[in-house]
N, C-alpha and C positions, 0 to 999 in steps of 0.2 A: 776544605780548601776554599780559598777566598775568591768571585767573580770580579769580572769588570762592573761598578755601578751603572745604573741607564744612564748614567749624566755622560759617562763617557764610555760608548760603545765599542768592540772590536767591528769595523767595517768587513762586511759578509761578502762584497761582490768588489770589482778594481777598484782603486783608492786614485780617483780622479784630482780630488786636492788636498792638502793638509788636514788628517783628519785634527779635530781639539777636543780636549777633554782635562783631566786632571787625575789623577789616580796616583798612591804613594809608590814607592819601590815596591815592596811587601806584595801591594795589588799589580800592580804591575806583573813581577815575577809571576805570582800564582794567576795571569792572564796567560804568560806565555807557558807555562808550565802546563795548564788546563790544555790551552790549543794541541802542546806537542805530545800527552798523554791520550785526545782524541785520535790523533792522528796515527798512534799506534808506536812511537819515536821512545826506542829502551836509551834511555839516559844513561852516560858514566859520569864518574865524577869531576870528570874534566867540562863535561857537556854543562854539569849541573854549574858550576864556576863560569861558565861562560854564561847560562842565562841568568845567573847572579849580576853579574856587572850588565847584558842587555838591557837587565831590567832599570837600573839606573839612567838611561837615557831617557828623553825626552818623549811626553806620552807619545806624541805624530810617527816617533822610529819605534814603539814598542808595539803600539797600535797596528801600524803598517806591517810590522815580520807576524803579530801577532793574526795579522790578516792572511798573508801569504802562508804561511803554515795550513791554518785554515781553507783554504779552495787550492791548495796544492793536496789537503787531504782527501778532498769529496771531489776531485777530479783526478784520480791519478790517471797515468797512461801508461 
């Protein structure tokens, strides 16, 4: 499975401003795919189709839910 590169990082703590980067769909996807397999999140196929098209958005909105997945994971309550 493919990571985010260092050039454009998934932001670890709140996302105070626009994060920037560049990463294709493909990387994209497999960012937010990686995040919601850490996090324990059983996918269906409808889930999978949805983060298909999320990942087509713009790094700053893939980056950002790929962030929130992330410290939603390592702080549940």
């Amino acid at each position: 499975m493919q990571t985010p590169r260092d050039n454009a990082p998934i932001p670890s703590g709140p996302v105070e401003t626009m994060p920037h980067g560049c990463l294709g769909t493909a990387e994209q996807r497999a960012a937010l795919l990686a995040e919601l397999e850490r996090a324990g999140v059983e996918l269906g196929t409808y889930d999978r189709g949805i983060v298909d098209w999320l990942a087509t958005f713009d790094y700053s909105v893939v980056a950002t839910l790929a962030s929130l997945i992330r410290r939603a994971a390592h702080h549940p309550h």
